[in-house]
N, C-alpha and C positions, 0 to 999 in steps of 0.2 A: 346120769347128769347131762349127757352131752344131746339126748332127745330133748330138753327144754330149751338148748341153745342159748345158754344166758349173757355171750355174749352180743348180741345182735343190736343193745344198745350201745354199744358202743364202735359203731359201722358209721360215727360220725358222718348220719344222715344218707348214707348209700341203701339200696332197697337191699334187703334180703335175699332175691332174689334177680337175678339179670333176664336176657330174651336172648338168646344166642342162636342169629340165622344160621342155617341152615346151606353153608355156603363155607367151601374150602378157605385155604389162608388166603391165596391169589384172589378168589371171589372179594373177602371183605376189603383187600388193599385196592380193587379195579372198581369197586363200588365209593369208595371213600375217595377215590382220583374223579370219578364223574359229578359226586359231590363237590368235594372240594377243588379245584381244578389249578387253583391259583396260591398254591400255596408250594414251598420249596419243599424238595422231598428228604434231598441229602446236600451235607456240604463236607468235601474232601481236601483236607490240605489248601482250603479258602475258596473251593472253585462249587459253585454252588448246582444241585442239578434239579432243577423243576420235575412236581407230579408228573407231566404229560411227558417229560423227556425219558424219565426214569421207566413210564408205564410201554413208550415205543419202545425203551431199547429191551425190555420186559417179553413182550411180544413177538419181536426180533428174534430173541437170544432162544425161545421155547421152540420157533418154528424150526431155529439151526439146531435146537437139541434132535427134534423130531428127522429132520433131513439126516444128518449123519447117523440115525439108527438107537439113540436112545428112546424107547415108547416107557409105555404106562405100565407102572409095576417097579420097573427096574432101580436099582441103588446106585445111588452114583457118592463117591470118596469126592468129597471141598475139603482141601486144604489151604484156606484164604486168612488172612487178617481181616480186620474190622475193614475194608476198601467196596467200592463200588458193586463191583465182580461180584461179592460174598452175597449185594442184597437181590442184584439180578438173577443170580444164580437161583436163589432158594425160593423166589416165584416164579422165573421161568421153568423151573422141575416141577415146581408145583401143580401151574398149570396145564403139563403136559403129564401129570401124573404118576411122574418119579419122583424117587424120594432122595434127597439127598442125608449124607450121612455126614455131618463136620466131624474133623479134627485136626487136633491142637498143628499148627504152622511148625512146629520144634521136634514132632515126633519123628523117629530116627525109622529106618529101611525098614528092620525087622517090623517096627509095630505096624506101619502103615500095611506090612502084606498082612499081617494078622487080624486089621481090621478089614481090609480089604476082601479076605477069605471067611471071615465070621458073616459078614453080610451079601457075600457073593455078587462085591460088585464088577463090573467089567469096567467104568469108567469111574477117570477123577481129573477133577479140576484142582489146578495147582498154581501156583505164581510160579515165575522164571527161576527166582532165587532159592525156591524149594526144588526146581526139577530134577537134580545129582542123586536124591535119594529116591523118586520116583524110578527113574531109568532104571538106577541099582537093581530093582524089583519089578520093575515092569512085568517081564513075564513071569517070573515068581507066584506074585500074586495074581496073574489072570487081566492083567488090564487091558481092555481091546482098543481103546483110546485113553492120551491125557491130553486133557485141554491145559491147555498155559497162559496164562495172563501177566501181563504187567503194570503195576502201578504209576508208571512214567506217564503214556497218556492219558490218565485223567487228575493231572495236577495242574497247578498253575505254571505261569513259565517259569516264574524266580527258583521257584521248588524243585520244577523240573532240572535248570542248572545245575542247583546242589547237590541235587538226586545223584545228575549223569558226573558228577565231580567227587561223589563219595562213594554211597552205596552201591550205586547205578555199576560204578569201573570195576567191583569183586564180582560182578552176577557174568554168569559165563552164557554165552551163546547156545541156543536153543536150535538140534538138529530137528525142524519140522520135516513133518511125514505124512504119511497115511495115518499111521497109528499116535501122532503129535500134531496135533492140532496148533492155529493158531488163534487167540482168544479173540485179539485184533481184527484178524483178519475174517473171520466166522461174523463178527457183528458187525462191520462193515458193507459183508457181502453182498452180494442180490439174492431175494429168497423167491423160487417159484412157487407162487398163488398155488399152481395145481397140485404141487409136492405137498403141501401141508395136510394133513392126517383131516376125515372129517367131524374127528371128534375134538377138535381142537376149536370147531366153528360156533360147538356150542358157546354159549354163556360162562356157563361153571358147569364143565362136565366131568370135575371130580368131587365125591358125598362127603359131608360134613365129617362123617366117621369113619372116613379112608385113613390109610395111614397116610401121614405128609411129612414125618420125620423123624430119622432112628438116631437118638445120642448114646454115645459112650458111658457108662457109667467110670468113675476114677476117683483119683485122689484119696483115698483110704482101704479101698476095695485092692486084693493083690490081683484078681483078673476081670479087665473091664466085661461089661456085660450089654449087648446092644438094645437100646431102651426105645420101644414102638409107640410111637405120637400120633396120635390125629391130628385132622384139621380142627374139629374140635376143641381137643384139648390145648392146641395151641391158641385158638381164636380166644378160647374162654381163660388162659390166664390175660391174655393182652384188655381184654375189657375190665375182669376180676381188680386188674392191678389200676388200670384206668378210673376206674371207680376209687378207689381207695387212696389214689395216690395223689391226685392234683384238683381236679382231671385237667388230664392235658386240653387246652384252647388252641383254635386255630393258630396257627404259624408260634405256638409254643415249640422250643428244642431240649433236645435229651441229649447230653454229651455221653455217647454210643462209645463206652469206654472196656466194658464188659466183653468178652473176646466171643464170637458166633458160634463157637465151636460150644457152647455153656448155655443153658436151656433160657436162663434169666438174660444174659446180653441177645440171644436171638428175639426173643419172646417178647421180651418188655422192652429190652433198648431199643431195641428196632421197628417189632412189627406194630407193639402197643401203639407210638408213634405214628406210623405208617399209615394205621387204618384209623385214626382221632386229629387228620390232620397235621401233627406235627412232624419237626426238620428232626433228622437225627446227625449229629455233629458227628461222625464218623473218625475216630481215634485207636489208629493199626498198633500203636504202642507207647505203654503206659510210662511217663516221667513227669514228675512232680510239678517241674518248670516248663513243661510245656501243655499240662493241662491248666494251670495256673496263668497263662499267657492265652490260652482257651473263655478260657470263663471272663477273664478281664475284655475279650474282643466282642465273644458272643451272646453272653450275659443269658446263658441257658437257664430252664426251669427248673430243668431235674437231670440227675444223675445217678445209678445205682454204679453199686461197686461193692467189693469185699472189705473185710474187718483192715488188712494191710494196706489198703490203698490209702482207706482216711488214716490209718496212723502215720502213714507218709504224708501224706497232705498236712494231717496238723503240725509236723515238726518242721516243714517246709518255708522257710524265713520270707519267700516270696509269694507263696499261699496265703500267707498272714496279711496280705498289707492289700489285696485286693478288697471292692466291694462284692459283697455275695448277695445283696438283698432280692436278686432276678430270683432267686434259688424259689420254687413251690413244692420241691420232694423229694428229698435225697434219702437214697434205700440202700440198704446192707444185708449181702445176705452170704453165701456161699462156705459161712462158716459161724461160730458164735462170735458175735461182738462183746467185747469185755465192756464192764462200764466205765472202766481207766479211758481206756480208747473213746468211747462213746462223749463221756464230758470233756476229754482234750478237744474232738472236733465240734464238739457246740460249743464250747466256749469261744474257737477260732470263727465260727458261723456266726456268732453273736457281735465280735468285734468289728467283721463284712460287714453288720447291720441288718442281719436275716431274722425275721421273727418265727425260723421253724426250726425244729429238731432234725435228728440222722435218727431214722428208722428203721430199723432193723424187721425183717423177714425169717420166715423158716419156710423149708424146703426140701424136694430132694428130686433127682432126674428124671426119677420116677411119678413125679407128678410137675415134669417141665422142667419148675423149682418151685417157685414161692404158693405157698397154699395157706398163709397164715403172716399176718403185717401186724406191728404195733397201730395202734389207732393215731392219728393226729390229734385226738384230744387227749389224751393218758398216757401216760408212758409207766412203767412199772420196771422195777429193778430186777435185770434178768431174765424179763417175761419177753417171749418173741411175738405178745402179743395175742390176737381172735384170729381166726378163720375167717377169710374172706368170705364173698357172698356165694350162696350153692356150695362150701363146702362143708364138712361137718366132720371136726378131729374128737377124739377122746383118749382116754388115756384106758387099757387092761393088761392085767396081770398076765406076764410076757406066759408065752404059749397055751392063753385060753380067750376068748371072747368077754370075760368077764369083769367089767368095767371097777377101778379101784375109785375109792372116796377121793374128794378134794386133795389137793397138798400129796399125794402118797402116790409116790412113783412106780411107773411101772413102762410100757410098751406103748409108743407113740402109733395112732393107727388112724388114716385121713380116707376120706370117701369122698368124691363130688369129680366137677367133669371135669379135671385135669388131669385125673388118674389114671395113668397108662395102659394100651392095650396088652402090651405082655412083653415079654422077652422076645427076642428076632429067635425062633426055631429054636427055643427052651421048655418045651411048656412043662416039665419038671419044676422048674427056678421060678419061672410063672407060679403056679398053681402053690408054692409055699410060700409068696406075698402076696396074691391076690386071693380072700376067701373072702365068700359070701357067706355073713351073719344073720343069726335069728329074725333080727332087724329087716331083713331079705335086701339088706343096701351094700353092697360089692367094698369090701375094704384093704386097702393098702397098709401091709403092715409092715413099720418103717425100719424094725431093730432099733430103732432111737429110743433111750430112756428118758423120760420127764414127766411132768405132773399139770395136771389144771387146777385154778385154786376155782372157788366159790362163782366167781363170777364172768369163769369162762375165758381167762388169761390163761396161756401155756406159757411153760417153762422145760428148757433143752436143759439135759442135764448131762449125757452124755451117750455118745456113741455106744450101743450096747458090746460091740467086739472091742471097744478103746477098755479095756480092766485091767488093772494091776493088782494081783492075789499075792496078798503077804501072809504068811502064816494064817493060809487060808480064810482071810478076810477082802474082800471085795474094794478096793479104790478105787474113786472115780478120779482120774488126772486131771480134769476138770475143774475139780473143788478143790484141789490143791493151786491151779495156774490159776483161780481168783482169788485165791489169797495173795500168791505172789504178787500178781500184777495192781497190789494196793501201795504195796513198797515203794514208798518217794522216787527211789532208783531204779524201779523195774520198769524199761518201756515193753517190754513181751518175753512172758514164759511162757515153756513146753514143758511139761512134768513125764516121764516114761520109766517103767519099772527095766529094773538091771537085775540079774540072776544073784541070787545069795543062796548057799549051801545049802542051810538049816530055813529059811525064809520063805524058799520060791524066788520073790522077790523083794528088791526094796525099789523105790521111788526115789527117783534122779529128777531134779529139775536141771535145763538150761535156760540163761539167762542172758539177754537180750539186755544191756542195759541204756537209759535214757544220756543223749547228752549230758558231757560234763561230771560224769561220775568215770570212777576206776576200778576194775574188779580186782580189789584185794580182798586177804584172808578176814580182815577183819570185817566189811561190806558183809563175805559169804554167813559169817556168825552173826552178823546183823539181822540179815533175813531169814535166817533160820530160827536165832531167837526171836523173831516177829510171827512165825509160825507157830509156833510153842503156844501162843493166845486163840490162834483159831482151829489150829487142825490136832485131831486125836493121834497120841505119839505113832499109832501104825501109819498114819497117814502123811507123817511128814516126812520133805525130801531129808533120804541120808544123807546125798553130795547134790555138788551143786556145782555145774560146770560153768562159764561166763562165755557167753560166742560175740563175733561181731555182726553178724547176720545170721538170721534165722533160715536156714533149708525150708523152701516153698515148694509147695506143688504147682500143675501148670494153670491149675486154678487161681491161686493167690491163697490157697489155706498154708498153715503150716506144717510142713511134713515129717508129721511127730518118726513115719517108718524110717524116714531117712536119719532121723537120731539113735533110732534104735539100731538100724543095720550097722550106724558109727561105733556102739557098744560092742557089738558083737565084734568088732573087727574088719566085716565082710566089707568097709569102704575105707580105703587106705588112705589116709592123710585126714587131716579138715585144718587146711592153713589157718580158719577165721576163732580156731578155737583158743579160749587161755585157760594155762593153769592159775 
């Protein structure tokens, strides 16, 4: 089915195919700045920074990587928020043909040496306020320098006040050294002309198919995996999505909400942006009334974000009352969108006066993220949608090549050029998701379970390792939490099986409930007997827990393990829970 490609009509006028120079990530952002020259690149905390300033200090920061001894090849650990630093950063490695490795701002001592030694980097960049846990592990993990930066000077003044009057007064003092660098001070410096490497004088002296960036695999996975990027595959989701999504217009902006360290806020929030001319509103961290106070200033085109953030946004009283009509692409992706969720924020989009939907994506780190968009003319219930342009998903029967009929679920499997070079020094882990089919076209196979109907729409059904075996029958948690979440009262369920004797398991839901409702007994028999109408009796939850916030991962998915380590005991307490 999937060599016809039936979905191609509905690529709402985007070609089938793109043109993808030939030119690293840095190449297409240095080519698109001589293009466009007059267009803003970033704006941080109100203070806006022009292409050309962005591109010198670009330049600058590659030449001070190359002086202090980082070359080409080498991994360098960013641990940044959404700030200036993060976009300098990951084109100044670029062009000088290191790779930087993001991760999450919140990650504790241990993980960073562990990331740090999975990828064998010697350097990282870090903010001021992260540095306590850097030092901790400094030599632990091997680090021959860390760079430090601070978010103070590149704010406004007013910000800056509040900064050094709140957050600013808990960040402690930074012992610089040899081996502690200053961020400030490094891109301020004087660079000697003659010290600059000569391969730095090229154009674009690193290949379209180099590596240009290793992410973490997480959030459901128990041990992350380092996931190898090209320029490439980075270049071609940023056009892929470009295409599909707006397209972004000159001096259009993306409120750059998505954290760097996540394939979809580097890729799309930022660089999509970057090299299509548009501003990216740069936002280190996520609250409802301050993106809401965002949008009302900047009146941005687009923003992508996870399934939690617009459920935040839509119950948000002050998100409600703004106008949203700037909006041209708002995308979802890093987890399933429910359709609860989905029509609370068009409805709220509708009353801004926006004549577009929330779009929902599929994805995975392993292919950046998004390799598969709802169309802007179609939307279908529970479909995540076609296959962007160049790529080509199908759905076969889990552990063969062998493609199932329409509607009939089985193993999610994507080919085209966002699909990863491999695992960082696995090729084990490699080689059992990457095989080449009869087809002779290279395919990523996801473990994700779903189906294509007829006309080339996908449907996520569910994580193939997410199953709960009840008396040795197979539940998808999934098709249980869309039942839940139709309940008048439910604003988000997690469904997780709980050990039973004679069972294996049974199926636990927790519940998340909407303003204005109470979890009492009679509520919980309320939605259980609402389940009795759609789910088959092995499938329905036995209990049913009520929380006041849902355990997140550092993605923004819901961290169904973290419910279930609750079960078990192994996490002592959960204040937010009731009986």
């Amino acid at each position: 089915m999937y060599e016809k490609q039936p979905w191609l009509k509905y690529l709402d006028g985007s070609p089938a195919s793109l043109d993808y120079p030939d030119l690293s990530v840095y190449g297409m952002f240095e080519k698109n700045c001589r293009e466009c020259p007059d267009a803003d690149a970033l704006i941080f905390f109100g203070v806006k920074t022009p292409r050309p300033l962005l591109h010198e200090k670009i330049l600058r920061m590659s030449r001070k990587f190359a002086q202090i001894g980082i070359k080409k090849g080498d991994t360098v650990i960013v641990c940044l928020p959404n700030a200036p630093q993060a976009v300098v950063s990951f084109y100044a490695l670029n062009r000088l043909g290191a790779i930087p490795a993001p991760i999450h701002p919140l990650s504790a001592a241990p993980e960073i040496e562990s990331y740090a030694k999975l990828v064998s980097a010697k350097t990282a960049i870090t903010l001021d306020g992260f540095f306590p846990r850097f030092a901790e592990i400094q030599n632990a993990a091997g680090f021959e320098r860390i760079i430090v930066c601070s978010l103070k000077p590149e704010m406004g003044l007013l910000t800056k006040i509040g900064f050094s009057l709140g957050t600013g007064r808990r960040i402690k003092k930074v012992p610089y050294s040899e081996a502690v660098l200053n961020w400030a001070e490094l891109e301020s410096g004087q660079t000697p002309s003659g010290e600059e490497p000569t391969e730095l004088e090229r154009p674009d002296p690193i290949a379209a198919d180099e590596m240009a960036l290793i992410l973490f695999s997480g959030g459901s996975t128990a041990l992350p995996k380092a996931i190898m990027l090209s320029n490439r595959n980075c270049n071609a989701l940023a056009m892929q999505m470009n295409a599909l999504g707006g397209p972004a217009l000159h001096g259009d902006k993306m409120l750059s909400i998505l954290p760097v360290f996540h394939g979809f806020g580097l890729a799309v929030g930022i660089h999509s942006m970057l090299i299509h001319s548009g501003t990216c509103i740069l936002v280190p961290k996520f609250r409802a009334d301050t993106l809401a106070a965002l949008i009302k200033k900047h009146r941005p085109q687009f923003m992508a974000g996870v399934p939690t953030l617009y459920d935040a946004l839509a119950a948000d009283k002050k998100f409600g009352k703004i106008p949203l009509a700037s909006f041209k692409g708002l995308f979802c992706g890093g987890d399933s969108l429910s359709p609860e969720i989905k029509k609370r924020f068009d409805a709220v989009l509708q009353k801004g006066g926006s004549k577009i939907m929330l779009r929902e994506g599929y994805g995975l780190t392993e292919s950046v993220t998004a390799c598969a968009i709802v169309p802007r003319s179609e939307y279908r219930e529970r479909s995540f949608g076609v296959p962007c342009p160049d790529n080509w998903l199908k759905v076969v029967k889990p552990g063969t090549e062998e493609e199932c009929q329409a509607m009939e679920d089985g193993e999610i499997c994507v080919s085209g050029p966002t699909v990863m070079l491999g695992y960082y020094n696995d090729p084990g882990a490699t080689a059992e998701v990457l095989k080449k089919h009869k087809d002779s076209r290279l395919w990523l196979h996801t473990e994700d379970i779903g189906c294509m109907d007829a006309d080339g729409f996908f449907y996520f059904k569910q994580r193939s390792k997410r199953i709960i075996k009840t008396s040795g029958i197979a539940v998808y948690p999934s098709h249980i939490e869309d039942v839940l979440n139709k309940h008048p009262a439910v604003r988000m369920a997690c469904a997780i099986g709980v050990p039973h004797e004679s069972r294996g398991e049974d199926p636990k839901a927790y519940i998340m409930l909407k303003e204005g409702y109470k979890g009492t007994e009679e509520l919980k028999q309320d939605i259980i007997e609402n389940c009795k109408n759609h789910l088959m009796p092995y499938s329905r939850p036995r209990s049913i827990e009520f929380i006041d916030e849902m355990p997140m991962t550092r993605v923004g998915k819901v961290s169904f393990r973290e419910l279930e380590e609750i079960e078990r005991g192994k996490t002592a307490g959960f204040s937010n829970a009731q009986s």
